[in-house]
PDB file of N, CA, C and O in Angstrom:
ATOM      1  N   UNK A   1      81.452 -23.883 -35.218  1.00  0.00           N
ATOM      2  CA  UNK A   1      81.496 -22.738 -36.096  1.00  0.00           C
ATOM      3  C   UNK A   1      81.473 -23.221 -37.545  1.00  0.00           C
ATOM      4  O   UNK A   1      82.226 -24.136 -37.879  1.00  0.00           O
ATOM      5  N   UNK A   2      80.583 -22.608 -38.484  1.00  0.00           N
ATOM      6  CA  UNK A   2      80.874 -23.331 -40.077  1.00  0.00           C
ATOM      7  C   UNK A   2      81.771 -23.046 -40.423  1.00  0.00           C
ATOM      8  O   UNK A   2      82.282 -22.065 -39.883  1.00  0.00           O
ATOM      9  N   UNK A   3      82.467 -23.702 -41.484  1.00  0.00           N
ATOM     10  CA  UNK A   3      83.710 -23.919 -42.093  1.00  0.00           C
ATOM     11  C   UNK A   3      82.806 -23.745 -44.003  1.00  0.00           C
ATOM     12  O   UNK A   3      81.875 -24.164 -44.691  1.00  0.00           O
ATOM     13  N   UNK A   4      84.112 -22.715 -43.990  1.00  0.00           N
ATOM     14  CA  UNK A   4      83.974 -22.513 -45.790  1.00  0.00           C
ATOM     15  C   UNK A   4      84.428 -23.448 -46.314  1.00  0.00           C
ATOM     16  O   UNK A   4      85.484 -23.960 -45.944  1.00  0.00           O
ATOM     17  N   UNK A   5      83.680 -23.896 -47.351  1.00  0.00           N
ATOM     18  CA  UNK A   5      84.221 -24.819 -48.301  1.00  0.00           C
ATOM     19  C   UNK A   5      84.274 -24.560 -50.209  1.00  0.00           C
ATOM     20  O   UNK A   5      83.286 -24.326 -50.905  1.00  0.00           O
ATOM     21  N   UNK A   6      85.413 -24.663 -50.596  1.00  0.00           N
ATOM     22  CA  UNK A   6      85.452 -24.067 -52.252  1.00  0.00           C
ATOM     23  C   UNK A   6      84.940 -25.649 -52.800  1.00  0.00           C
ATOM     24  O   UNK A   6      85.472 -26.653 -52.326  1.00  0.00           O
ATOM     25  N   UNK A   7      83.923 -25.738 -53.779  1.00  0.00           N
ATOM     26  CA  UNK A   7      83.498 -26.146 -54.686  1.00  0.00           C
ATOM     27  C   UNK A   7      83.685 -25.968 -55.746  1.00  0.00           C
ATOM     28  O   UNK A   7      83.536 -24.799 -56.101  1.00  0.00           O
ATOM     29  N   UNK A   8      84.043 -26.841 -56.666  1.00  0.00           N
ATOM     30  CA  UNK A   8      83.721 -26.263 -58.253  1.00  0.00           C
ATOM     31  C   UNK A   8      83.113 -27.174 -58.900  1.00  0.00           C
ATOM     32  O   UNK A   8      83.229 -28.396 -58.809  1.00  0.00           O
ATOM     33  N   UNK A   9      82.239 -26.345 -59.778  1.00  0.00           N
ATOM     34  CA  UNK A   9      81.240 -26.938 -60.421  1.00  0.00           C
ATOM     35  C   UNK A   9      80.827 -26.881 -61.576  1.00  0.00           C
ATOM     36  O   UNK A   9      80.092 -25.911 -61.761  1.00  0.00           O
ATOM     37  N   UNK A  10      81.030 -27.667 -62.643  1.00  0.00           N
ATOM     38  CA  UNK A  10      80.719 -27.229 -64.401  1.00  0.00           C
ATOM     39  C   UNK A  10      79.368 -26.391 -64.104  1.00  0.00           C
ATOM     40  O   UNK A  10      78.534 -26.351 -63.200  1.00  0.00           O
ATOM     41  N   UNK A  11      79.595 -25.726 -65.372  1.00  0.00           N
ATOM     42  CA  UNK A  11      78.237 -24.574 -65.573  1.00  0.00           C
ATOM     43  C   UNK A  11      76.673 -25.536 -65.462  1.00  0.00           C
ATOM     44  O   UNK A  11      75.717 -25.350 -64.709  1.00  0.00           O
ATOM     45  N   UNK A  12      76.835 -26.355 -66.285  1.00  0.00           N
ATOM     46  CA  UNK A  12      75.353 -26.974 -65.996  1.00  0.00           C
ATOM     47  C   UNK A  12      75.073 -27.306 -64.957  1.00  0.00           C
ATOM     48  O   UNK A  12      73.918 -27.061 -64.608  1.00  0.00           O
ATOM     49  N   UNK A  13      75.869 -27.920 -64.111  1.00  0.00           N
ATOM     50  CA  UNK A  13      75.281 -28.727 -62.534  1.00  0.00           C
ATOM     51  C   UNK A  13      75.233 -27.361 -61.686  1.00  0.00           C
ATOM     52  O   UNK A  13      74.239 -27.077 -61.017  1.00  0.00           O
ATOM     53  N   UNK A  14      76.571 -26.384 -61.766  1.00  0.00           N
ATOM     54  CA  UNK A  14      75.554 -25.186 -61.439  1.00  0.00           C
ATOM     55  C   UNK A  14      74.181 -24.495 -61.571  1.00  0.00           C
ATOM     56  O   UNK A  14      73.433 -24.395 -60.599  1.00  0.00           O
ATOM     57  N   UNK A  15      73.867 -24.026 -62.783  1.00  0.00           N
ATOM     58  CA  UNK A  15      72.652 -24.088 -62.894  1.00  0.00           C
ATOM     59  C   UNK A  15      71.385 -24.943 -62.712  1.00  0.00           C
ATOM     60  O   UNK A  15      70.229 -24.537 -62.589  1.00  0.00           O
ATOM     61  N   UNK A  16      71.920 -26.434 -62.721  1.00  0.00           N
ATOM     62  CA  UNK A  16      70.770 -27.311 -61.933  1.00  0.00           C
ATOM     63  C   UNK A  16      70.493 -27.255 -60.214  1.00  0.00           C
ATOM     64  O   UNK A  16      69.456 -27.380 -59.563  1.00  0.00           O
ATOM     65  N   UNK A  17      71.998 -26.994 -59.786  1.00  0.00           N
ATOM     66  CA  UNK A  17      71.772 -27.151 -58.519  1.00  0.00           C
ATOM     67  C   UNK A  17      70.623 -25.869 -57.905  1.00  0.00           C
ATOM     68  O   UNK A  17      69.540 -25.945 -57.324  1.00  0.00           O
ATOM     69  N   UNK A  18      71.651 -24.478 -58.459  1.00  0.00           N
ATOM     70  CA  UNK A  18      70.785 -23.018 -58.797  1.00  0.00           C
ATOM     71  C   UNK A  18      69.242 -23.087 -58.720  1.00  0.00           C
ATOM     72  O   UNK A  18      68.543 -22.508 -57.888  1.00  0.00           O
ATOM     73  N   UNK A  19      68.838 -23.864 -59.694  1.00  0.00           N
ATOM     74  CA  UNK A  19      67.533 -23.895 -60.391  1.00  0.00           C
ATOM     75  C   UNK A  19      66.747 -24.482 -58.829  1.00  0.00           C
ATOM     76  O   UNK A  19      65.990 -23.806 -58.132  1.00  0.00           O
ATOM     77  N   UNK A  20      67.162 -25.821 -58.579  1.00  0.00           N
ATOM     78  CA  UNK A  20      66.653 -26.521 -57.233  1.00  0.00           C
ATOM     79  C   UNK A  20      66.325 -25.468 -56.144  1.00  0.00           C
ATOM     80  O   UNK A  20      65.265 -25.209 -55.574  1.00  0.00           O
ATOM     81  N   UNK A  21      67.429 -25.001 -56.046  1.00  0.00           N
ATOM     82  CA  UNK A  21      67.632 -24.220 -54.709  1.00  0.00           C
ATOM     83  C   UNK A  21      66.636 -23.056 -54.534  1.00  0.00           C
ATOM     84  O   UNK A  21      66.009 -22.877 -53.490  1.00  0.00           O
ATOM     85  N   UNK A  22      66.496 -21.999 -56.019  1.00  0.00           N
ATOM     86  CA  UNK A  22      65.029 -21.354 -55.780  1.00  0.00           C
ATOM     87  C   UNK A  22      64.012 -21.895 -55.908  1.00  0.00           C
ATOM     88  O   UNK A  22      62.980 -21.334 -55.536  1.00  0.00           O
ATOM     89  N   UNK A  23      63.990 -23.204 -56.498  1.00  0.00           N
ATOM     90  CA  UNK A  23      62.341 -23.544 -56.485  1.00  0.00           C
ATOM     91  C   UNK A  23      62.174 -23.928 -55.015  1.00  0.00           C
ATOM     92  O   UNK A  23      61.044 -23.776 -54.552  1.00  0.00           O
ATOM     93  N   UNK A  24      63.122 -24.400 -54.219  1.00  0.00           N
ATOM     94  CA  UNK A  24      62.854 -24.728 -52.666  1.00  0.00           C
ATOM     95  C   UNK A  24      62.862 -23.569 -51.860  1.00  0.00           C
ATOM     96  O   UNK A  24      62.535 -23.704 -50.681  1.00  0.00           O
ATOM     97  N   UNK A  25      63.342 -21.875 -52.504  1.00  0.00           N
ATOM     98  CA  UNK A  25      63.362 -21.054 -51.343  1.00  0.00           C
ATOM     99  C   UNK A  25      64.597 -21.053 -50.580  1.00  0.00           C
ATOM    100  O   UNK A  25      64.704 -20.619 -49.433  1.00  0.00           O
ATOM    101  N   UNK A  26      65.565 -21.586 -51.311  1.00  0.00           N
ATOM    102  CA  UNK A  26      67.044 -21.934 -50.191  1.00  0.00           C
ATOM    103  C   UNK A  26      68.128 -21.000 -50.829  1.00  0.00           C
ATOM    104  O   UNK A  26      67.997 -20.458 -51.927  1.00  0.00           O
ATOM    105  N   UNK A  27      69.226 -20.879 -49.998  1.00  0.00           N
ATOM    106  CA  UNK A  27      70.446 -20.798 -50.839  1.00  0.00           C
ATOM    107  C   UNK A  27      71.569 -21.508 -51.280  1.00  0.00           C
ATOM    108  O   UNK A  27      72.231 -22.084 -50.417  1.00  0.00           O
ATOM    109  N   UNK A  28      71.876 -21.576 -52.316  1.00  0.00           N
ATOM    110  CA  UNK A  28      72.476 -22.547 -53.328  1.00  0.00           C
ATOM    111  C   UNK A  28      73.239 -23.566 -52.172  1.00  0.00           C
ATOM    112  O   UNK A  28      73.311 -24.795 -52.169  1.00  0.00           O
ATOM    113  N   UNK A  29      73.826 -22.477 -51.106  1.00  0.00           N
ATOM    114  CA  UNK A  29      74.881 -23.424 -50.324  1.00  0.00           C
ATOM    115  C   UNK A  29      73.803 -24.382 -49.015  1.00  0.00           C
ATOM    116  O   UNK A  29      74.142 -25.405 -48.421  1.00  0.00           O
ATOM    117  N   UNK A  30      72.660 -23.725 -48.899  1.00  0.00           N
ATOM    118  CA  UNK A  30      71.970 -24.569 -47.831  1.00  0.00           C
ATOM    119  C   UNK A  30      71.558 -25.528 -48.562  1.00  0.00           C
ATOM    120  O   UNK A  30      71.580 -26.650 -48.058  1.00  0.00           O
ATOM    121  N   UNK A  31      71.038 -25.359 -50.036  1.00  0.00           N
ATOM    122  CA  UNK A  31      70.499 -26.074 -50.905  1.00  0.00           C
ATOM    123  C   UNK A  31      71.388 -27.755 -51.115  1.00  0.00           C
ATOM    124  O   UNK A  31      70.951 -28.858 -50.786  1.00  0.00           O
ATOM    125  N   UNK A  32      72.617 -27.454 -51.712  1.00  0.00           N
ATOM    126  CA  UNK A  32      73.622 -28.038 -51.490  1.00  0.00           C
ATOM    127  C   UNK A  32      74.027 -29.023 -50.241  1.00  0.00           C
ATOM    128  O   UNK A  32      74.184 -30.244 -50.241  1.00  0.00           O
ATOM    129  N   UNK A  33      74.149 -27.986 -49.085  1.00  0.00           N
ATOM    130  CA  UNK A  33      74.420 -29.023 -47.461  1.00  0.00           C
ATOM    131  C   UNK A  33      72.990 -29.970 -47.563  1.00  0.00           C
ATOM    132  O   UNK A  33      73.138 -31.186 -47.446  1.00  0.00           O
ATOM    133  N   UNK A  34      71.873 -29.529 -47.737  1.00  0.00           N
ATOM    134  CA  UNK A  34      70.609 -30.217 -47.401  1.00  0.00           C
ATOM    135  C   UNK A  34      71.082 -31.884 -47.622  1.00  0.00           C
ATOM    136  O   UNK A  34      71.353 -32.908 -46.994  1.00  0.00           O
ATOM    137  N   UNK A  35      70.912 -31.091 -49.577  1.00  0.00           N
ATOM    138  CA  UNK A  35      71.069 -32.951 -50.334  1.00  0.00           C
ATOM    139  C   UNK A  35      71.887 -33.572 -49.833  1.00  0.00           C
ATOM    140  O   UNK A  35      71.645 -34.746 -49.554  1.00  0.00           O
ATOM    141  N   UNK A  36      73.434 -32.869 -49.475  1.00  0.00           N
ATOM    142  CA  UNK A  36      74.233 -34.223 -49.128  1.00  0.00           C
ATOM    143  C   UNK A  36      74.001 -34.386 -48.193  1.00  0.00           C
ATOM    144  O   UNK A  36      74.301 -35.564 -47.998  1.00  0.00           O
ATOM    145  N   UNK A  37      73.476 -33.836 -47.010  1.00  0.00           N
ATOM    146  CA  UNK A  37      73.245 -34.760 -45.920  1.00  0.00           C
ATOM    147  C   UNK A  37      72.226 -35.623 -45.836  1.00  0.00           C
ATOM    148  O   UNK A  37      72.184 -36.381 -44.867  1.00  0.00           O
ATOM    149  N   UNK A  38      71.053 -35.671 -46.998  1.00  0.00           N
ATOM    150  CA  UNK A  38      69.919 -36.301 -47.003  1.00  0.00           C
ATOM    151  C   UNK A  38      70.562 -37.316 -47.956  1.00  0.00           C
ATOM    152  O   UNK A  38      70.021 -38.421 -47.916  1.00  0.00           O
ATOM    153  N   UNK A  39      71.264 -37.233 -48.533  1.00  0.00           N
ATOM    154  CA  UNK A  39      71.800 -38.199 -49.430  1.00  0.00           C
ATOM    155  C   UNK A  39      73.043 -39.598 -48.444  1.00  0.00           C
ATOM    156  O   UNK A  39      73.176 -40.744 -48.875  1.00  0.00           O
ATOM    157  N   UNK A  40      73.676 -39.136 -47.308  1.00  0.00           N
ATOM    158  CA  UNK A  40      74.203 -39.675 -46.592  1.00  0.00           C
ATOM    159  C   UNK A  40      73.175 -40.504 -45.679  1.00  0.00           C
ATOM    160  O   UNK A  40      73.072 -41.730 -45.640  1.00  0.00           O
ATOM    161  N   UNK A  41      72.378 -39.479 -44.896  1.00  0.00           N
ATOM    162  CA  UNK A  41      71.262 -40.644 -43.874  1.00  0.00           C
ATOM    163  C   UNK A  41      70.387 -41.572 -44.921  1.00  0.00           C
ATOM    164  O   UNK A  41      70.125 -42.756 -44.712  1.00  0.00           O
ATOM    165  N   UNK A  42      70.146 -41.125 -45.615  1.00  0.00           N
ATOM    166  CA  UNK A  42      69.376 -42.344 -46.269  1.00  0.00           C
ATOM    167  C   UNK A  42      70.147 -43.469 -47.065  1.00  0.00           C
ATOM    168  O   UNK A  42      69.389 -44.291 -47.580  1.00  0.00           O
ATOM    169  N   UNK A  43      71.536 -43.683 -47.278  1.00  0.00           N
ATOM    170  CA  UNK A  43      72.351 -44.661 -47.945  1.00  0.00           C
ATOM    171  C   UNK A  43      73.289 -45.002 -46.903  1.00  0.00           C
ATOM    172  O   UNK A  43      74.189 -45.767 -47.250  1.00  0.00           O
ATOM    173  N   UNK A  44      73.284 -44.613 -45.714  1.00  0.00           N
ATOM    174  CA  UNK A  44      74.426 -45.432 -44.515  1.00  0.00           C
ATOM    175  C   UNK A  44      73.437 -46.200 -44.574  1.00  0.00           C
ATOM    176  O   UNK A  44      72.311 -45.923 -44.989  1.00  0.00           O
ATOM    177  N   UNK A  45      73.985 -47.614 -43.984  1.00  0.00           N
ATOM    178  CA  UNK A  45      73.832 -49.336 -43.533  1.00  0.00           C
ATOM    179  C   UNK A  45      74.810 -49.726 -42.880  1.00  0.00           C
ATOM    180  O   UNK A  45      75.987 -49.948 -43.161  1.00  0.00           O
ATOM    181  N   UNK A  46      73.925 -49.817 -41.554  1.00  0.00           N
ATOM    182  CA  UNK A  46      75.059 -50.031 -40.613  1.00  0.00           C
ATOM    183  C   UNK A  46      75.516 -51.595 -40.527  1.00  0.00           C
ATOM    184  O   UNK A  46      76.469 -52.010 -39.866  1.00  0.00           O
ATOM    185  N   UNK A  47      74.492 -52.501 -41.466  1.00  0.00           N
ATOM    186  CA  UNK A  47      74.690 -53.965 -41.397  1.00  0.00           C
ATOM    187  C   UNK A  47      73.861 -54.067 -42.057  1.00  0.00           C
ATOM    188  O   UNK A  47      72.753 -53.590 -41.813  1.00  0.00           O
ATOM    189  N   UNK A  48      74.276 -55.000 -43.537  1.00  0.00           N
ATOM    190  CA  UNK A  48      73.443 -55.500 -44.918  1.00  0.00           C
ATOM    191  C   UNK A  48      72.336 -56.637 -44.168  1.00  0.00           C
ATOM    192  O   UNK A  48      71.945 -56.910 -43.034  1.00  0.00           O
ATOM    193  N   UNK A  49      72.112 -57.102 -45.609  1.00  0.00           N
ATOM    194  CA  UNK A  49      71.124 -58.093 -44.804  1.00  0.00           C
ATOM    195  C   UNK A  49      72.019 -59.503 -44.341  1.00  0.00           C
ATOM    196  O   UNK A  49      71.813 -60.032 -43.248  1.00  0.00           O
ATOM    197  N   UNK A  50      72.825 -59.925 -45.115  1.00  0.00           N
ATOM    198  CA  UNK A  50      74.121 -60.984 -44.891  1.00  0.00           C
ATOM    199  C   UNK A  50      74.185 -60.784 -43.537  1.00  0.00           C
ATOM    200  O   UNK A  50      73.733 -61.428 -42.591  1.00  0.00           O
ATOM    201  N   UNK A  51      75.039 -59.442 -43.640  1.00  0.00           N
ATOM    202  CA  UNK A  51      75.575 -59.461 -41.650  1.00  0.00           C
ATOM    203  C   UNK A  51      74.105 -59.081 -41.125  1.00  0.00           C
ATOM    204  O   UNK A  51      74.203 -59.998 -40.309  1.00  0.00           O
ATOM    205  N   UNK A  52      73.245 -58.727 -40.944  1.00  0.00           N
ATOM    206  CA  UNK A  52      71.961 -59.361 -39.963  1.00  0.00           C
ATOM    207  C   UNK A  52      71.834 -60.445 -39.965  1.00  0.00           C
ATOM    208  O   UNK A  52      71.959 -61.005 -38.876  1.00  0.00           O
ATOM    209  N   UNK A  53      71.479 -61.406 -41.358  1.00  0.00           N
ATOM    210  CA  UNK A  53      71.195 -62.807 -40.686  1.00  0.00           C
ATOM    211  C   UNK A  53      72.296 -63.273 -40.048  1.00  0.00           C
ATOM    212  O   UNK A  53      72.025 -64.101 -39.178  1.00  0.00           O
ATOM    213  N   UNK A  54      73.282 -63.060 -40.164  1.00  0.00           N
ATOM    214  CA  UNK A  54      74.763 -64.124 -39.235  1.00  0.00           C
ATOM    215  C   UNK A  54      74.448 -63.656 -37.843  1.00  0.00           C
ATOM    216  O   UNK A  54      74.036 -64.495 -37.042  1.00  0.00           O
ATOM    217  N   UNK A  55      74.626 -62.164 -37.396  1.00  0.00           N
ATOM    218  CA  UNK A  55      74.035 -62.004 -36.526  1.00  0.00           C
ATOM    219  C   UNK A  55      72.892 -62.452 -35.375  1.00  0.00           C
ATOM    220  O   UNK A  55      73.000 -62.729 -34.180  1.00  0.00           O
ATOM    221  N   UNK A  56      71.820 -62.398 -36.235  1.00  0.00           N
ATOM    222  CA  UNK A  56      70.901 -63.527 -35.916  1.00  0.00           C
ATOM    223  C   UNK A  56      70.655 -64.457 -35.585  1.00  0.00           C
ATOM    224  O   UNK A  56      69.863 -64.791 -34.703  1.00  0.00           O
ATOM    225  N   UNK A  57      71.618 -65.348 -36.567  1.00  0.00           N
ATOM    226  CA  UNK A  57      71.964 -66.690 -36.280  1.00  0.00           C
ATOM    227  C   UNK A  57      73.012 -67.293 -35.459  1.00  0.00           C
ATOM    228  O   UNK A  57      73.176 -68.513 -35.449  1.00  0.00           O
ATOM    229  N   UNK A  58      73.870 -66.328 -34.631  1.00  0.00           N
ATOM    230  CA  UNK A  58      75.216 -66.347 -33.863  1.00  0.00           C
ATOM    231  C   UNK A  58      74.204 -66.332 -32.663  1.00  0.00           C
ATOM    232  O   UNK A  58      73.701 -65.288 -32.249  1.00  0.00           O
ATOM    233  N   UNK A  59      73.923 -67.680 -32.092  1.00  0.00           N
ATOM    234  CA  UNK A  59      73.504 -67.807 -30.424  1.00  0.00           C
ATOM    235  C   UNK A  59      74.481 -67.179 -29.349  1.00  0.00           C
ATOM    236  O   UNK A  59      74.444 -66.329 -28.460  1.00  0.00           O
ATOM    237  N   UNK A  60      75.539 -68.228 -30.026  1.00  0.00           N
ATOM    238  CA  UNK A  60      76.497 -67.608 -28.599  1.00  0.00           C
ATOM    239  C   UNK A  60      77.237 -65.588 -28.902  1.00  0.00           C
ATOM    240  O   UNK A  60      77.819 -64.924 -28.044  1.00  0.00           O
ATOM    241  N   UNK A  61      76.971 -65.222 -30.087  1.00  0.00           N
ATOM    242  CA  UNK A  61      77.281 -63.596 -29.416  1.00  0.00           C
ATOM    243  C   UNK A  61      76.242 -62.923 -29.261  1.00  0.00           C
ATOM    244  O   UNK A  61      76.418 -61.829 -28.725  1.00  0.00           O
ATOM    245  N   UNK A  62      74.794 -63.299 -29.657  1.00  0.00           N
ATOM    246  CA  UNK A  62      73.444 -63.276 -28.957  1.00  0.00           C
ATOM    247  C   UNK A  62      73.532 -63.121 -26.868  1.00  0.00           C
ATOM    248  O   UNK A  62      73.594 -62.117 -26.158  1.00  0.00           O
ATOM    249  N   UNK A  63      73.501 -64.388 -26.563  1.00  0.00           N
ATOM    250  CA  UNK A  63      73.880 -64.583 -25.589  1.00  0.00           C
ATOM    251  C   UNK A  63      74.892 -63.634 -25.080  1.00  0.00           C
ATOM    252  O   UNK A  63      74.474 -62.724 -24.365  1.00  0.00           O
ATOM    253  N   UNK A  64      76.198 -63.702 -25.343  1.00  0.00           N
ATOM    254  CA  UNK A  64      77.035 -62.930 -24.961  1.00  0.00           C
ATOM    255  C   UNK A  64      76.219 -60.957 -24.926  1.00  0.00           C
ATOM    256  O   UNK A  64      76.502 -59.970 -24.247  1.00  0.00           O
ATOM    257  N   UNK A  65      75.589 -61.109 -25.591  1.00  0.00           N
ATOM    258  CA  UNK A  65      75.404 -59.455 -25.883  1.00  0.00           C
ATOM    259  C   UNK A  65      74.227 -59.504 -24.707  1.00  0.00           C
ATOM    260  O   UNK A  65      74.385 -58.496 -24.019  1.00  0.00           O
ATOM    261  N   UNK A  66      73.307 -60.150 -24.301  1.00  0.00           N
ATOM    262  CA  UNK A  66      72.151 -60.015 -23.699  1.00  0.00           C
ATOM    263  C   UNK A  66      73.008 -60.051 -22.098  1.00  0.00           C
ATOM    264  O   UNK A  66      72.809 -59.135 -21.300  1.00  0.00           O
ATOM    265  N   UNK A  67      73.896 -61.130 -21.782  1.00  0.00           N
ATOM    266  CA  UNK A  67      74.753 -60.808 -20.776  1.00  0.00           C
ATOM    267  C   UNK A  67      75.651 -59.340 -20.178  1.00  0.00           C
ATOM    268  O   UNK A  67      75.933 -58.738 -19.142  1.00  0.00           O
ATOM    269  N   UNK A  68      75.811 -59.309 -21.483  1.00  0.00           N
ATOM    270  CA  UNK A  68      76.597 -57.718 -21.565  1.00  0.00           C
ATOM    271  C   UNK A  68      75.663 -56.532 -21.006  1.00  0.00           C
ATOM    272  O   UNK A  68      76.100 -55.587 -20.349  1.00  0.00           O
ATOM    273  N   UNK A  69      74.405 -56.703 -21.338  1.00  0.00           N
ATOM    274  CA  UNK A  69      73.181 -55.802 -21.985  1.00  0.00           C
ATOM    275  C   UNK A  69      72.521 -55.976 -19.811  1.00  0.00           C
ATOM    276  O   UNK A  69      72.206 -54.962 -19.188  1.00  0.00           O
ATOM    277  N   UNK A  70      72.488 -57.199 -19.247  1.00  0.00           N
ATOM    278  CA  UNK A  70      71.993 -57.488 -17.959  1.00  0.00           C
ATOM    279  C   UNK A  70      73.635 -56.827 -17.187  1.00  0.00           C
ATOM    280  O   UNK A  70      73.534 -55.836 -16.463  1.00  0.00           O
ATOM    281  N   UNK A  71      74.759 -57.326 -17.372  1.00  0.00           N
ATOM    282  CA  UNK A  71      75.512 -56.568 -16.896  1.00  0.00           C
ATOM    283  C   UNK A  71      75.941 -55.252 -16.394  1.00  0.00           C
ATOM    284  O   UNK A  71      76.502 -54.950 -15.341  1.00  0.00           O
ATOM    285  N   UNK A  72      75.366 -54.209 -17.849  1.00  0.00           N
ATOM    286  CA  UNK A  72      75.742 -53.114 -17.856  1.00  0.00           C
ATOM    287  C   UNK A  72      74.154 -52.492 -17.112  1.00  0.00           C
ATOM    288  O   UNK A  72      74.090 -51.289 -16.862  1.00  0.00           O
ATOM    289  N   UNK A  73      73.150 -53.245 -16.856  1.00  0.00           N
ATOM    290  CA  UNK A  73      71.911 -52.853 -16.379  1.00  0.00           C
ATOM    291  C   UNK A  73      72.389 -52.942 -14.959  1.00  0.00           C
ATOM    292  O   UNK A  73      72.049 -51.931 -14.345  1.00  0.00           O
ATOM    293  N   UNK A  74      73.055 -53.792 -14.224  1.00  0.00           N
ATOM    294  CA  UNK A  74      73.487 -53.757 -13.291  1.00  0.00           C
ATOM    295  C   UNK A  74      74.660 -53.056 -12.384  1.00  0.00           C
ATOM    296  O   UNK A  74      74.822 -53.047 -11.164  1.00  0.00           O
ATOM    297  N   UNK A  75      75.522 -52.391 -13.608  1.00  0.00           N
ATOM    298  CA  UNK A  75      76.221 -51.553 -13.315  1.00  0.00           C
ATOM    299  C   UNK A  75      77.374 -52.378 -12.692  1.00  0.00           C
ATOM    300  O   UNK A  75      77.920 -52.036 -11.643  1.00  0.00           O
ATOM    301  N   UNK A  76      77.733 -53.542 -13.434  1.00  0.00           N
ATOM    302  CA  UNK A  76      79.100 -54.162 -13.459  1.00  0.00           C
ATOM    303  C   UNK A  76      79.589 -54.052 -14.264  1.00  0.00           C
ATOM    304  O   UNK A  76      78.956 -53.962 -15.317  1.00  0.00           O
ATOM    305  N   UNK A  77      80.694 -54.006 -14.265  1.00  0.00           N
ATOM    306  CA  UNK A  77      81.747 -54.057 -15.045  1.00  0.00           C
ATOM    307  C   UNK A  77      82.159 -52.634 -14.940  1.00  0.00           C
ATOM    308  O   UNK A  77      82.019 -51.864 -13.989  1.00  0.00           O
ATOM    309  N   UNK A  78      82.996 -52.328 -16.765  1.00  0.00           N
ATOM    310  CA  UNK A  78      83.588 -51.037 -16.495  1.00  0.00           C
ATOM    311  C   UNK A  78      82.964 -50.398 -18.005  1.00  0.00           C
ATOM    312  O   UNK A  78      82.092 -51.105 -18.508  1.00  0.00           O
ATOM    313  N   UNK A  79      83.303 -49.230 -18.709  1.00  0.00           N
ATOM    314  CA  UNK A  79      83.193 -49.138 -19.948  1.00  0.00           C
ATOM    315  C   UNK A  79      84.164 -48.938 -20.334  1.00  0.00           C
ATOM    316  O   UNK A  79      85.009 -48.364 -19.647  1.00  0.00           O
ATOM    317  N   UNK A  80      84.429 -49.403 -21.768  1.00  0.00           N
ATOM    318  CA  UNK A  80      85.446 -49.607 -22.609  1.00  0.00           C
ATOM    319  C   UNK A  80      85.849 -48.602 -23.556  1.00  0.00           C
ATOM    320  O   UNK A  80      85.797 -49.344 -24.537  1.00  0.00           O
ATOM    321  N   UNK A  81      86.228 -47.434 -24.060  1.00  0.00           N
ATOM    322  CA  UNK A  81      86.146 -46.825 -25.113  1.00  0.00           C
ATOM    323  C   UNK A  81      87.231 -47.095 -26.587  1.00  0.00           C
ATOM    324  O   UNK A  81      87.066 -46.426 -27.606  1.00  0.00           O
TER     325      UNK A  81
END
């Protein structure tokens, strides 16, 4: 179910946000949910480039994960939550 949320907003970023929102055809508040959620999926990183290469370069939790990965294909073990 949506949940109300109070905002406040200086007069100008109101009117910028305002301004956005009819040139897209939206309302201020869909206008609003859009960006931040387009603003969230595109700036999560679930692992920089640092932790990829270590990753990468970690044979043995490589290994370990591809074991894990044939394991759970086999339907041993248990799952963990």
């Amino acid at each position: 179910m949506p949940k109300v949320v109070t905002l406040r907003l200086s007069d100008d970023v109101y009117h910028l946000f305002d301004h956005y929102a009819k040139d897209d055809h939206r309302t201020l508040s869909n206008f609003i949910e859009t960006a931040a959620r387009r603003y969230i999926e595109q700036n999560i990183e679930y692992a920089d480039e640092f932790e990829t290469n270590e990753i990468s370069n970690n044979s043995a939790l490589n290994e370990s994960i591809k074991r894990g990965v044939k394991d759970a294909g086999n339907k041993k073990g248990r799952f963990v939550a």
